[in-house]
C-alpha positions in Angstrom: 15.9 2.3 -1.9 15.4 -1.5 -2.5 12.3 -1.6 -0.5 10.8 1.2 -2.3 11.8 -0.8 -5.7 9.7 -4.0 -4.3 6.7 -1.9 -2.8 6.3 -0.2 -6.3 6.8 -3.6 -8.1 3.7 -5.4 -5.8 1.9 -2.1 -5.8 2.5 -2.3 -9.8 1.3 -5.9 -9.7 -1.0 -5.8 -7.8 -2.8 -2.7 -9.3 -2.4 -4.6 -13.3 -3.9 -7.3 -11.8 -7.1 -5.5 -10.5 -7.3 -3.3 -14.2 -7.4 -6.8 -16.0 -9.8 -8.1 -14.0 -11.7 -4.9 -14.5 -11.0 -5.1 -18.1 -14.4 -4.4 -20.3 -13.0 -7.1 -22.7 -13.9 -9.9 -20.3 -17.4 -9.2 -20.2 -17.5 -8.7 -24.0 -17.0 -5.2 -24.2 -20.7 -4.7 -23.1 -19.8 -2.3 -20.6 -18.1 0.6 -22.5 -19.5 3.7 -22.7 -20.9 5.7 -25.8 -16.8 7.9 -25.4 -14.1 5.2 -25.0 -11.5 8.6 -24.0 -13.4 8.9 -20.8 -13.2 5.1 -20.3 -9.8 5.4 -20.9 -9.4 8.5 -18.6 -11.6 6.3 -15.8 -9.5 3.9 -16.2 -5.9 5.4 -16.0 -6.9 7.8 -13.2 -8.3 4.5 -11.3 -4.9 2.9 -12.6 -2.8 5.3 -10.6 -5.2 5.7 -7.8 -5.0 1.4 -6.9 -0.6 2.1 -7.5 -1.2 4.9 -4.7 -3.3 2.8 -2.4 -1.2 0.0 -2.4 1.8 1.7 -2.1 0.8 3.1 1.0 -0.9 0.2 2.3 2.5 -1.7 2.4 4.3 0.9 3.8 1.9 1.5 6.7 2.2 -2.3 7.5 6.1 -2.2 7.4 5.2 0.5 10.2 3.2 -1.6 11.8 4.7 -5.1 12.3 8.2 -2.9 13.0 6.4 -1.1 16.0 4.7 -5.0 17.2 8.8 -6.1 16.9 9.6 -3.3 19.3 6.9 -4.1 21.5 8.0 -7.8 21.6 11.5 -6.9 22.8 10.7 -5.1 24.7 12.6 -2.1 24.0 9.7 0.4 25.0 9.7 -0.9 28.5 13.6 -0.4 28.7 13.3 3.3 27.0 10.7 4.6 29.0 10.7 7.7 30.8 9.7 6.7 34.1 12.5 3.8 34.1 15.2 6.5 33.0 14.2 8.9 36.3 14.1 5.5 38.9 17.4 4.8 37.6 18.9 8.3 38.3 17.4 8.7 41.9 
């Protein structure tokens, strides 16, 4: 449960970060369309789209450096099937 808290708080971070730098105000508002609601739409569905991304983006590299520790021990040499049926001839 506490790594789910901290992948949704640097997902969240990371995402606010990316809407303020995306942020119309910056450039002077000179980007917003004629309807501000579908700017707003735009920008809450890209909002939520960024928390998703990220949030699986840190989880898939949990995954990953996890299986490169396994590897590194070498606990899939010492698991494998072919050293479990040497050992019971």
């Amino acid at each position: 449960m506490t790594q789910r808290i901290i992948d949704g708080t640097i997902s969240f971070l990371a995402t606010a970060a990316g809407f303020a730098l995306s942020w119309p105000y910056w450039r002077d508002f000179s980007y917003w369309g004629e309807s501000r609601t579908v700017w707003w739409i735009y920008f809450i569905a890209g909002f939520l789209l960024a928390f998703y991304v990220f949030y699986v983006f840190l989880g898939n590299m949990r995954t990953l450096f996890l299986h490169d520790a396994l590897e590194k021990s070498g606990y899939f040499k010492k698991n494998s099937p072919s050293t479990e049926k040497q050992e019971n001839q």
